[in-house]
mmCIF file of the N, C-alpha and C atoms, coordinates in Angstrom:
data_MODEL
# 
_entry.id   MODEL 
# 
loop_
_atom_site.group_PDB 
_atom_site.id 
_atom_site.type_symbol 
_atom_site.label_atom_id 
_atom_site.label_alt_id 
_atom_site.label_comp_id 
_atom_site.label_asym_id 
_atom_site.label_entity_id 
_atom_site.label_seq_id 
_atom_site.pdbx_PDB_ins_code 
_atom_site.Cartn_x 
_atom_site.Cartn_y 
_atom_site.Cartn_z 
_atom_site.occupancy 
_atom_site.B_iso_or_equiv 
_atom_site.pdbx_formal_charge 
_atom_site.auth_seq_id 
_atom_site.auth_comp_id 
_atom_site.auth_asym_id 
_atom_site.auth_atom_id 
_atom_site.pdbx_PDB_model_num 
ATOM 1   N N  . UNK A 1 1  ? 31.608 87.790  18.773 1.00 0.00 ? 1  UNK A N  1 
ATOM 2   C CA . UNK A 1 1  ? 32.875 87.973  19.421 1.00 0.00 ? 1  UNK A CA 1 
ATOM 3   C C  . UNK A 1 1  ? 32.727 88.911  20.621 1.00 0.00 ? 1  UNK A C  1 
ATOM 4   N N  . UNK A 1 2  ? 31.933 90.003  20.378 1.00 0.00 ? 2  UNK A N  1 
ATOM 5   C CA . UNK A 1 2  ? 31.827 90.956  21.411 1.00 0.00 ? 2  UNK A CA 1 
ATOM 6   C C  . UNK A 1 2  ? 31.308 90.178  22.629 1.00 0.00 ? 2  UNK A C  1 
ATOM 7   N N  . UNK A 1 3  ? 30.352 89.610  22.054 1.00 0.00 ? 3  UNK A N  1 
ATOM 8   C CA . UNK A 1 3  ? 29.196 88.983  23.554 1.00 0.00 ? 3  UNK A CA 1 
ATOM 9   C C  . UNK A 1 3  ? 29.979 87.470  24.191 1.00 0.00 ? 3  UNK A C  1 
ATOM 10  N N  . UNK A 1 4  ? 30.893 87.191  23.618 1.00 0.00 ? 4  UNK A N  1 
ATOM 11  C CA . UNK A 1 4  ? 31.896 86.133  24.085 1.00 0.00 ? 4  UNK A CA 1 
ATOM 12  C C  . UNK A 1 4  ? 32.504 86.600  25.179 1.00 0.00 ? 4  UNK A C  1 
ATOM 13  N N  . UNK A 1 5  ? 33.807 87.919  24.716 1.00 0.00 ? 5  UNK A N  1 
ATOM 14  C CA . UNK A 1 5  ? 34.230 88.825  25.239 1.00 0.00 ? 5  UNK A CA 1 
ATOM 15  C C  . UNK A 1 5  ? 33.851 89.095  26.673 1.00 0.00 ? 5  UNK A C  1 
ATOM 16  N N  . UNK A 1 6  ? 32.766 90.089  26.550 1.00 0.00 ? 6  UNK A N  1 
ATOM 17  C CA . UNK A 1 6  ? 32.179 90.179  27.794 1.00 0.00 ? 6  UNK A CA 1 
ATOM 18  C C  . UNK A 1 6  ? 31.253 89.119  28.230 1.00 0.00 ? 6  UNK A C  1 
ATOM 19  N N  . UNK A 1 7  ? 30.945 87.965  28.230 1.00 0.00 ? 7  UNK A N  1 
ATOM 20  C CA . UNK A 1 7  ? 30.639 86.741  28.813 1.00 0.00 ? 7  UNK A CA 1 
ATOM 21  C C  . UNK A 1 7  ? 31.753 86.261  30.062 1.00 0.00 ? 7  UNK A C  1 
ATOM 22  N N  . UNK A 1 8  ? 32.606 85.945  29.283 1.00 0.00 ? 8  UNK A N  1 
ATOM 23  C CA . UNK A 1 8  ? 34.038 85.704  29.406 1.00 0.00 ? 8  UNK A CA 1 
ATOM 24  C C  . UNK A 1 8  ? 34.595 86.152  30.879 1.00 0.00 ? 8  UNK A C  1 
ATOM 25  N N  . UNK A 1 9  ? 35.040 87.618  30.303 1.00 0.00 ? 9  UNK A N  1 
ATOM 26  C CA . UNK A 1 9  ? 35.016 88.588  31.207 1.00 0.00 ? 9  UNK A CA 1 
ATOM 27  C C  . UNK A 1 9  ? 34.400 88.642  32.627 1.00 0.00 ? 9  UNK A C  1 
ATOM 28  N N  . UNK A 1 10 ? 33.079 88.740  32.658 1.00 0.00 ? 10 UNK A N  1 
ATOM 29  C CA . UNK A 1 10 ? 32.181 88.594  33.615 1.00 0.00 ? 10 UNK A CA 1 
ATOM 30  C C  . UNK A 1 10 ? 31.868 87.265  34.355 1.00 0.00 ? 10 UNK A C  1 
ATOM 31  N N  . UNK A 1 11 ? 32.167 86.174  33.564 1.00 0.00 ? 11 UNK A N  1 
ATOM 32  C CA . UNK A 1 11 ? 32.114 84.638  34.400 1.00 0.00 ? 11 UNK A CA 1 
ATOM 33  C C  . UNK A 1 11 ? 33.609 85.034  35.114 1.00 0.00 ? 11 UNK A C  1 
ATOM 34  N N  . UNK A 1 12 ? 34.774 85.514  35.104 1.00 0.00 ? 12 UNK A N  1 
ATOM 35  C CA . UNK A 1 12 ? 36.111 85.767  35.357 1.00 0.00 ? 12 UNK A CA 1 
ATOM 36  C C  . UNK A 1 12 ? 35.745 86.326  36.329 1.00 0.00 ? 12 UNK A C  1 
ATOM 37  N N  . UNK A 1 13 ? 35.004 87.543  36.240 1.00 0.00 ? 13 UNK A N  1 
ATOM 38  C CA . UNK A 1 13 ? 34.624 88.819  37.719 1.00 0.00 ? 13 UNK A CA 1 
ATOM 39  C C  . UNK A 1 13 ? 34.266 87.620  38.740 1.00 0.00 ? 13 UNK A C  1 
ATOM 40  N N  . UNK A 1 14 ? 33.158 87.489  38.265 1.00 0.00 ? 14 UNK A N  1 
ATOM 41  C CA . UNK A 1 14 ? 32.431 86.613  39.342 1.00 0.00 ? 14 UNK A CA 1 
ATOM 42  C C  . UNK A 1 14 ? 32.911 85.269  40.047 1.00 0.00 ? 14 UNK A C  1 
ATOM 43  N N  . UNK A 1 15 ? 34.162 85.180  39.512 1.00 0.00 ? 15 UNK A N  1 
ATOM 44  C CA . UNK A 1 15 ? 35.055 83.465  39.715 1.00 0.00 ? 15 UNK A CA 1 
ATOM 45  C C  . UNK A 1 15 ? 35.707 84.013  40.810 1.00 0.00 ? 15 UNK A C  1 
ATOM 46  N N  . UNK A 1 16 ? 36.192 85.108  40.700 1.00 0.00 ? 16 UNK A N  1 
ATOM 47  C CA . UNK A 1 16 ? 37.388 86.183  41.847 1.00 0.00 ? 16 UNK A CA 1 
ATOM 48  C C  . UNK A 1 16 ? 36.492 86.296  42.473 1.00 0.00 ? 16 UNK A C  1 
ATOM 49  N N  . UNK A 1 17 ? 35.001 86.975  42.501 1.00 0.00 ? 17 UNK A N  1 
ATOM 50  C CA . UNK A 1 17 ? 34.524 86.909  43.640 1.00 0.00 ? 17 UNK A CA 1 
ATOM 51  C C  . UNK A 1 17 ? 33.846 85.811  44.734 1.00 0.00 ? 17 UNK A C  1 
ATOM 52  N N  . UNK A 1 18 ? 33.562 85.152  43.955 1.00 0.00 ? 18 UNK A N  1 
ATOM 53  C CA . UNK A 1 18 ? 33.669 83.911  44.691 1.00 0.00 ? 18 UNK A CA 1 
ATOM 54  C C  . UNK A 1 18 ? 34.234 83.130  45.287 1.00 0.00 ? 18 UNK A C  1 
ATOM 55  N N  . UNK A 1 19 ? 35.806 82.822  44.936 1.00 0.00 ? 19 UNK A N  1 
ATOM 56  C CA . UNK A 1 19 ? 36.860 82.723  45.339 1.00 0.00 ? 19 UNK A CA 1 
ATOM 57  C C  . UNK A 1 19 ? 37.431 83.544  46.604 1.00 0.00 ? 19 UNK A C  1 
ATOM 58  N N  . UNK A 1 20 ? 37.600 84.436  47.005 1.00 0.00 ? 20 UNK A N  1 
ATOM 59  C CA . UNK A 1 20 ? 37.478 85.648  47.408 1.00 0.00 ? 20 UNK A CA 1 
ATOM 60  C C  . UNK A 1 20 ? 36.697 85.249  48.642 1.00 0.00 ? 20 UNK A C  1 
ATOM 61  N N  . UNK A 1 21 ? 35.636 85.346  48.355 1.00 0.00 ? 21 UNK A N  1 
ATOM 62  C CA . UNK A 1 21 ? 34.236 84.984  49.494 1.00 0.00 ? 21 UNK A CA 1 
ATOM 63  C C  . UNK A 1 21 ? 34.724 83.702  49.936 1.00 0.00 ? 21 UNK A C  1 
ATOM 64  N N  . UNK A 1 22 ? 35.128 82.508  49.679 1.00 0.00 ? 22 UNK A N  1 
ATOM 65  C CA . UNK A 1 22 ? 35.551 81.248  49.845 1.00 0.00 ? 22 UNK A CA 1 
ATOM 66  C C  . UNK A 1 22 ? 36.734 81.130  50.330 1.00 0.00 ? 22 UNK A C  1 
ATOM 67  N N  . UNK A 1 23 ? 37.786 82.334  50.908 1.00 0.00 ? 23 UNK A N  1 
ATOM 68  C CA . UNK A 1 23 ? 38.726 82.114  51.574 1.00 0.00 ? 23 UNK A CA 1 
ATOM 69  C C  . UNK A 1 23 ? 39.982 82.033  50.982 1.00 0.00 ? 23 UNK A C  1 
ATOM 70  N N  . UNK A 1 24 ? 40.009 82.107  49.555 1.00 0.00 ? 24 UNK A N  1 
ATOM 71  C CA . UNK A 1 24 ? 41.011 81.723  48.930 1.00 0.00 ? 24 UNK A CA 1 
ATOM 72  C C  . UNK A 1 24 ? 42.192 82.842  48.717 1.00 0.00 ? 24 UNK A C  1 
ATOM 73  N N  . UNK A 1 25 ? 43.088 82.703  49.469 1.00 0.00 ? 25 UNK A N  1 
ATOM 74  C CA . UNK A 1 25 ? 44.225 83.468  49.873 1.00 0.00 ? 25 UNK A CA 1 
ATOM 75  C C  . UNK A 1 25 ? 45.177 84.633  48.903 1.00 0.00 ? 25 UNK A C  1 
ATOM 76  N N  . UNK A 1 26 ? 45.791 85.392  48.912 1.00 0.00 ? 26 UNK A N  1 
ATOM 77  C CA . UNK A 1 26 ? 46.447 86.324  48.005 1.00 0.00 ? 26 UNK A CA 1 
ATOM 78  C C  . UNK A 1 26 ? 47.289 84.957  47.130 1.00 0.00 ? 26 UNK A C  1 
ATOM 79  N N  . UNK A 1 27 ? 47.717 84.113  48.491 1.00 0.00 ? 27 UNK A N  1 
ATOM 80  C CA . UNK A 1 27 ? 49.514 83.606  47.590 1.00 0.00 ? 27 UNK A CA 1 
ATOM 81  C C  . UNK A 1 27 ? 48.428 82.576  47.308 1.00 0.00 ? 27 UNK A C  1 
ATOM 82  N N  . UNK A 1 28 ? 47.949 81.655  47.023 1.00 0.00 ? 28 UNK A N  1 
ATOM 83  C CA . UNK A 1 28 ? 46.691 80.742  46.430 1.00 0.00 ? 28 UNK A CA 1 
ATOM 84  C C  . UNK A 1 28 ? 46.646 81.266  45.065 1.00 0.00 ? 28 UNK A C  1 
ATOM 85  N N  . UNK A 1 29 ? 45.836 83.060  44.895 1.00 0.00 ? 29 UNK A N  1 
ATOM 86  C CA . UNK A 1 29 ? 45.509 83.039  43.437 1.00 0.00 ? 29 UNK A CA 1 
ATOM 87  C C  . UNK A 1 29 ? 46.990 83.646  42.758 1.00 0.00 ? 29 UNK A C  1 
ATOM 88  N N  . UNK A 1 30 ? 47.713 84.034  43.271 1.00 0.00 ? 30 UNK A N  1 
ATOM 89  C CA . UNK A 1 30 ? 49.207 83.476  42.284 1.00 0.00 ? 30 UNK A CA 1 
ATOM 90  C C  . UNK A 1 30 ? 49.705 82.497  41.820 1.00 0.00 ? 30 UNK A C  1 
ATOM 91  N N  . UNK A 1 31 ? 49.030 81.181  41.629 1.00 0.00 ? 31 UNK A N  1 
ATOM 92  C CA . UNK A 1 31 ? 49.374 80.085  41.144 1.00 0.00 ? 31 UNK A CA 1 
ATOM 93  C C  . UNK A 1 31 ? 48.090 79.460  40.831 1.00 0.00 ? 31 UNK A C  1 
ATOM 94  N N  . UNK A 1 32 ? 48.402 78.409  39.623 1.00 0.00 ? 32 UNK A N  1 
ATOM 95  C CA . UNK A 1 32 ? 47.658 77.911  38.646 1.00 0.00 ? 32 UNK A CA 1 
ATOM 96  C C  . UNK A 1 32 ? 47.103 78.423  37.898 1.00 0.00 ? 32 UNK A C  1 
ATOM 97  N N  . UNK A 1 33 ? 45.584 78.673  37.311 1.00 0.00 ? 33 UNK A N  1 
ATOM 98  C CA . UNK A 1 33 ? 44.719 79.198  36.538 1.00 0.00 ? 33 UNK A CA 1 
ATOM 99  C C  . UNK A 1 33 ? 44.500 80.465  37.223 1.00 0.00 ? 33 UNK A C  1 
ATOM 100 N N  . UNK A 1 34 ? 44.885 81.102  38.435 1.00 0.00 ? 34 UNK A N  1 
ATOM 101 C CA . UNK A 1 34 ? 44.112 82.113  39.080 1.00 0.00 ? 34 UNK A CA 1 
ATOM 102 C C  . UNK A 1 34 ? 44.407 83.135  38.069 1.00 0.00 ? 34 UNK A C  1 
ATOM 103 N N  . UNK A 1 35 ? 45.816 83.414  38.055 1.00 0.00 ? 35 UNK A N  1 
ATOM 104 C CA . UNK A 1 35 ? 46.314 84.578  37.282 1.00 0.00 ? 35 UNK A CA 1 
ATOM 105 C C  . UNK A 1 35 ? 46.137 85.157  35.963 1.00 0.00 ? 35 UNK A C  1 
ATOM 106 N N  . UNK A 1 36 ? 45.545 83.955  35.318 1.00 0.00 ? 36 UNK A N  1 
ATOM 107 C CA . UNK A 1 36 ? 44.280 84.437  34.111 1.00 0.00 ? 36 UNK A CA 1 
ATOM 108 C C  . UNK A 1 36 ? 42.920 84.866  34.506 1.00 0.00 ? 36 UNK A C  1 
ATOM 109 N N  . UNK A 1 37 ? 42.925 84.240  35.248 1.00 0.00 ? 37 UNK A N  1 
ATOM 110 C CA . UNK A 1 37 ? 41.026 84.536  35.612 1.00 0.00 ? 37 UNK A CA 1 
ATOM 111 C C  . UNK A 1 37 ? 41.267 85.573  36.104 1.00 0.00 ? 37 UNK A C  1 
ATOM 112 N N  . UNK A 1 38 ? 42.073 86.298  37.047 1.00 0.00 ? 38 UNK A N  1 
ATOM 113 C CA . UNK A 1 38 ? 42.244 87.535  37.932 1.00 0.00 ? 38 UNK A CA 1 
ATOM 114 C C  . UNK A 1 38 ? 42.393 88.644  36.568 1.00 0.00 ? 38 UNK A C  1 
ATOM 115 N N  . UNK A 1 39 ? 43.157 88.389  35.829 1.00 0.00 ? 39 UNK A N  1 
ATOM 116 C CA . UNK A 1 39 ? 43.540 89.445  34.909 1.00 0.00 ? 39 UNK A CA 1 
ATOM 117 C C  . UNK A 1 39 ? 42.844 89.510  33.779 1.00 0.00 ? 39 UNK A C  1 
ATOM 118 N N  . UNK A 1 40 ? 41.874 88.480  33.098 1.00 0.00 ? 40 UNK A N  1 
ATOM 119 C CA . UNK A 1 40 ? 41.359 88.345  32.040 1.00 0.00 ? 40 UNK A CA 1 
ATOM 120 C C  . UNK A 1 40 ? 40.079 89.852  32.312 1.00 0.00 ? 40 UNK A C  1 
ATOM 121 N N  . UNK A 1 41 ? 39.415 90.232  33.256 1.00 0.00 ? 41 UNK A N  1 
ATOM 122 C CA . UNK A 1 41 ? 38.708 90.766  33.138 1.00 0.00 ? 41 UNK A CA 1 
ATOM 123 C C  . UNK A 1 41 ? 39.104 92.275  32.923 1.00 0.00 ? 41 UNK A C  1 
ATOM 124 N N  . UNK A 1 42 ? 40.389 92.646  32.854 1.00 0.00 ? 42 UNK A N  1 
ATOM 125 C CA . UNK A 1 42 ? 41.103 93.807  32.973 1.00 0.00 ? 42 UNK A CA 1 
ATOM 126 C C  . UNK A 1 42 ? 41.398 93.942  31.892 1.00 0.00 ? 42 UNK A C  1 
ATOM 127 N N  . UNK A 1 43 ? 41.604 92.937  30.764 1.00 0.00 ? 43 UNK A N  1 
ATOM 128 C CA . UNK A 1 43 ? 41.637 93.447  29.235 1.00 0.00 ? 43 UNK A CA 1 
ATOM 129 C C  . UNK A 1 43 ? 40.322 92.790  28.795 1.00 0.00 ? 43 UNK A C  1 
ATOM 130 N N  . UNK A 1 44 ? 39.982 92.007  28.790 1.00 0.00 ? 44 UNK A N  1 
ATOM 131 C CA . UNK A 1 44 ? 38.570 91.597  28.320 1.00 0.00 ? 44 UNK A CA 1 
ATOM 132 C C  . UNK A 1 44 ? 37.183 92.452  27.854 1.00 0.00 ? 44 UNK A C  1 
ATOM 133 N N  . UNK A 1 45 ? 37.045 93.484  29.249 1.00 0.00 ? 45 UNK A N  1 
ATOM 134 C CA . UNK A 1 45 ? 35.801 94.348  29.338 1.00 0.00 ? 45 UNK A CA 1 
ATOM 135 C C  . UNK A 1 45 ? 36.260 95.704  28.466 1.00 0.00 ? 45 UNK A C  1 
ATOM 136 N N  . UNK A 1 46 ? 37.420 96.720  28.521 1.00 0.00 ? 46 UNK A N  1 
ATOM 137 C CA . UNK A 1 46 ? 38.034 97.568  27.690 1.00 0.00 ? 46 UNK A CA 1 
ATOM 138 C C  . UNK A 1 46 ? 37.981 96.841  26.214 1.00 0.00 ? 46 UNK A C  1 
ATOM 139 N N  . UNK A 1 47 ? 38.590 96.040  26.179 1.00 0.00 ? 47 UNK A N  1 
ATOM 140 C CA . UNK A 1 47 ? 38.705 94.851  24.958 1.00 0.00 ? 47 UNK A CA 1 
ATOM 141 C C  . UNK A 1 47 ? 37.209 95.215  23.740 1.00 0.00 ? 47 UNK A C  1 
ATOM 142 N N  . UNK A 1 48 ? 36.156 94.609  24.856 1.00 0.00 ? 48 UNK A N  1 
ATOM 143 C CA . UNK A 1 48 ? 34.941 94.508  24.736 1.00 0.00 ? 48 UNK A CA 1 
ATOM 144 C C  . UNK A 1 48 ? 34.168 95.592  24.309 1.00 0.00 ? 48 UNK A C  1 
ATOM 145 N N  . UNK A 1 49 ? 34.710 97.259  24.886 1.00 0.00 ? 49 UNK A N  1 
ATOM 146 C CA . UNK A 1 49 ? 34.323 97.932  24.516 1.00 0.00 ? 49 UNK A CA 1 
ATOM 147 C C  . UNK A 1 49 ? 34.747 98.726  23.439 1.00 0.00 ? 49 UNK A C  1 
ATOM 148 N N  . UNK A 1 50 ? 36.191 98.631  23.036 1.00 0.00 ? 50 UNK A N  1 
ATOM 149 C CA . UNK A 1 50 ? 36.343 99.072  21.859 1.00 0.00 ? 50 UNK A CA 1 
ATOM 150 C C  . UNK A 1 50 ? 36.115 97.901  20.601 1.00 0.00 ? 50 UNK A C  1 
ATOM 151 N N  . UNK A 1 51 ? 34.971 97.181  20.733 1.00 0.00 ? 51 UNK A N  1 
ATOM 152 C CA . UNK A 1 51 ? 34.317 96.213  20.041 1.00 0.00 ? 51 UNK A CA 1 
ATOM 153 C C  . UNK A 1 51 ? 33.183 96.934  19.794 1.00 0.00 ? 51 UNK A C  1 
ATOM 154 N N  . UNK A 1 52 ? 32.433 97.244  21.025 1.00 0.00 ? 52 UNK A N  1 
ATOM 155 C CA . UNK A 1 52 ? 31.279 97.669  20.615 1.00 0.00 ? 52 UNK A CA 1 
ATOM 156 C C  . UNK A 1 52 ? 31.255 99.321  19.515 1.00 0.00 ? 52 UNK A C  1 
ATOM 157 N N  . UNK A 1 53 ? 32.473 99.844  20.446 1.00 0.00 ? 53 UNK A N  1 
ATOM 158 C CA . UNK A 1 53 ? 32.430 101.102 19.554 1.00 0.00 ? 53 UNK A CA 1 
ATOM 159 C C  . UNK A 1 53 ? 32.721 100.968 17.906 1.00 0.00 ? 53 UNK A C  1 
ATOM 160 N N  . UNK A 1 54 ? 33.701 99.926  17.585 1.00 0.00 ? 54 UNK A N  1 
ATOM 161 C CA . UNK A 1 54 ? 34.010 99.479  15.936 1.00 0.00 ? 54 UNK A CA 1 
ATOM 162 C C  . UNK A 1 54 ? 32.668 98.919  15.535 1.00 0.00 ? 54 UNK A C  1 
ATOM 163 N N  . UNK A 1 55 ? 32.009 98.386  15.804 1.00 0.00 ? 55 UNK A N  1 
ATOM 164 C CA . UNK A 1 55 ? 30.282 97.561  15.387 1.00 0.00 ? 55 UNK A CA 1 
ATOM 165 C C  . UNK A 1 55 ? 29.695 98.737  15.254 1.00 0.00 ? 55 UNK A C  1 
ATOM 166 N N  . UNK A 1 56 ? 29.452 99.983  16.241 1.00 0.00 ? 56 UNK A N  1 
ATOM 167 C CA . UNK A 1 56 ? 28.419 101.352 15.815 1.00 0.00 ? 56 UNK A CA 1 
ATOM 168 C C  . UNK A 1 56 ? 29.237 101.546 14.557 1.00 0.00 ? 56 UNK A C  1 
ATOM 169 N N  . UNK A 1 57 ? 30.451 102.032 14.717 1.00 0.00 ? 57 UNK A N  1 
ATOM 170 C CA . UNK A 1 57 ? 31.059 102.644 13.691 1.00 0.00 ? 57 UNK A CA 1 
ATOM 171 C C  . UNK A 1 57 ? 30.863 101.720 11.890 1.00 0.00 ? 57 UNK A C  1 
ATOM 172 N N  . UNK A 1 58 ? 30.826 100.629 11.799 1.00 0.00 ? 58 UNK A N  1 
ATOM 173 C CA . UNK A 1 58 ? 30.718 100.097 10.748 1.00 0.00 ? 58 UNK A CA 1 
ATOM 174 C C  . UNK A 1 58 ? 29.193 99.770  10.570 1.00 0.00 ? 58 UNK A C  1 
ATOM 175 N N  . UNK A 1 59 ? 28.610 99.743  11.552 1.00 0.00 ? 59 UNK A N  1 
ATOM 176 C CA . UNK A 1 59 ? 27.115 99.242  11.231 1.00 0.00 ? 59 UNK A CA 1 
ATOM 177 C C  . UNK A 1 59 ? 26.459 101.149 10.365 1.00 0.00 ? 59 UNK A C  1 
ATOM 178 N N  . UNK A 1 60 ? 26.629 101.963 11.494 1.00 0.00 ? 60 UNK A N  1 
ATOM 179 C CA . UNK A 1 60 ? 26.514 103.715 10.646 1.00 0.00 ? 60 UNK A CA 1 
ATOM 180 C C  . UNK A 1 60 ? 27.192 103.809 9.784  1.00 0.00 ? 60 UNK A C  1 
ATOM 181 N N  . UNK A 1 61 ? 28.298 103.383 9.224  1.00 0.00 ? 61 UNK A N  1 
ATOM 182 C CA . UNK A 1 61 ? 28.617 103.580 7.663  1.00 0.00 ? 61 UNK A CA 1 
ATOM 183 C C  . UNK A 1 61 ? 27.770 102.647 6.704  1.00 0.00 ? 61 UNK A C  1 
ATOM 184 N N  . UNK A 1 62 ? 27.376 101.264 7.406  1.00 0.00 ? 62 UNK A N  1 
ATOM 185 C CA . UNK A 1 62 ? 26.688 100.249 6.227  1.00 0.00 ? 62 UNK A CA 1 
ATOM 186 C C  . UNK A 1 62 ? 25.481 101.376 6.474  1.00 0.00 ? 62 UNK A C  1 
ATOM 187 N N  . UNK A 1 63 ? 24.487 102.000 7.005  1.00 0.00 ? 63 UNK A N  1 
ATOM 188 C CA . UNK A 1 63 ? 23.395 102.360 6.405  1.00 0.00 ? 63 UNK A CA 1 
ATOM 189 C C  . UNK A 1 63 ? 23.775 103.580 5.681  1.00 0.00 ? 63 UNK A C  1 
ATOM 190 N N  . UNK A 1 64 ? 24.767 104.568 6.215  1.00 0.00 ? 64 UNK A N  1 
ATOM 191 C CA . UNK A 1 64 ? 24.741 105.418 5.680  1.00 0.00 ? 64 UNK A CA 1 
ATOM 192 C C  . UNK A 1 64 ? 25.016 105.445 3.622  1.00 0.00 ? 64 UNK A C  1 
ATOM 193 N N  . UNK A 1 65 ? 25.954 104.718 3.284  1.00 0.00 ? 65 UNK A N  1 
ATOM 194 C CA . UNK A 1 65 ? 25.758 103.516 2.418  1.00 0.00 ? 65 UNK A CA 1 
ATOM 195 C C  . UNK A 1 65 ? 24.507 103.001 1.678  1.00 0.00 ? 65 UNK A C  1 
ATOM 196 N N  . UNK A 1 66 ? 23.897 102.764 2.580  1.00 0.00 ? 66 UNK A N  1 
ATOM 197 C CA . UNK A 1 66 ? 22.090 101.885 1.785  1.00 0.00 ? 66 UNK A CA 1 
ATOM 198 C C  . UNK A 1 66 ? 21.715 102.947 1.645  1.00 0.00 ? 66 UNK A C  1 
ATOM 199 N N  . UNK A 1 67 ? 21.270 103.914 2.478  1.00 0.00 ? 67 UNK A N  1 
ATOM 200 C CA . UNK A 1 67 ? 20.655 104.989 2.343  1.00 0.00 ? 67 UNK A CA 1 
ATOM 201 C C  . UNK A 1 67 ? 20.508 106.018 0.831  1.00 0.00 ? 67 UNK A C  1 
ATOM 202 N N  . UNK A 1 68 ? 22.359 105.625 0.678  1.00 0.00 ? 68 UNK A N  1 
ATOM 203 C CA . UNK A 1 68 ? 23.074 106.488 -0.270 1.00 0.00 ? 68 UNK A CA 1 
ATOM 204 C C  . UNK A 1 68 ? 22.621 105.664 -1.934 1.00 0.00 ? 68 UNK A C  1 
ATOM 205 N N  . UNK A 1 69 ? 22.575 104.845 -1.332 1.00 0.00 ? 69 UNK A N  1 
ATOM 206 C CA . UNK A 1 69 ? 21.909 103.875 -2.870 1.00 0.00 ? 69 UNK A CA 1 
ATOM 207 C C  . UNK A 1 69 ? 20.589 103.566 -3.287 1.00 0.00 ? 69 UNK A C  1 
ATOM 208 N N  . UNK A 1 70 ? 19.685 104.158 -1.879 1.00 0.00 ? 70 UNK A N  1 
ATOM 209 C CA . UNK A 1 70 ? 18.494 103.731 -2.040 1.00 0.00 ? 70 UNK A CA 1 
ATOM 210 C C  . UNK A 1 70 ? 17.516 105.105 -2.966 1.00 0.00 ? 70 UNK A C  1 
ATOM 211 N N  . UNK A 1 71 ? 18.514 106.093 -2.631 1.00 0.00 ? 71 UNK A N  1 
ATOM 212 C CA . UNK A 1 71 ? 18.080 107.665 -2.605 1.00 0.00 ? 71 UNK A CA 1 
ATOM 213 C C  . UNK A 1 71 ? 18.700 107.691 -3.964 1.00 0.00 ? 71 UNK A C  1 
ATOM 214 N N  . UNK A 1 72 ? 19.415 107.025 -4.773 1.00 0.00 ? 72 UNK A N  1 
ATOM 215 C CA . UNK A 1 72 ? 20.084 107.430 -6.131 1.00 0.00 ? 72 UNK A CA 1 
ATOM 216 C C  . UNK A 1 72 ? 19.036 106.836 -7.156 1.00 0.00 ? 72 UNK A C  1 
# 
């Protein structure tokens, strides 16, 4: 999910910038698909990172855990 996330995200960055580079106007990306692709990367990457921080956090409790059972 995380590496979707920021996949996602980052094909989005790079769509605006390309777009962008290609001439494509303010009032252009206000209509159709732009206004997801423009905004997806603005919750996506934050998104993404309080992903990664919940994965440390549960992956350091699963060892702390094994550890705790391996040592009993």
């Amino acid at each position: 999910m995380f590496i979707g996330v920021v996949g996602l995200s980052i094909i989005c960055f790079f769509a605006v910038m390309i777009g962008t580079f290609s001439g494509v106007s303010r009032e252009e990306m206000g209509a159709g698909i732009w206004p997801l692709v423009v905004t997806l990367p603005l919750f996506g990457l934050p998104l993404a990172f309080l992903l990664l921080i919940a994965l440390l956090i549960v992956n350091g409790v699963r060892r702390a855990r094994a550890s705790r059972a391996g040592s009993s």
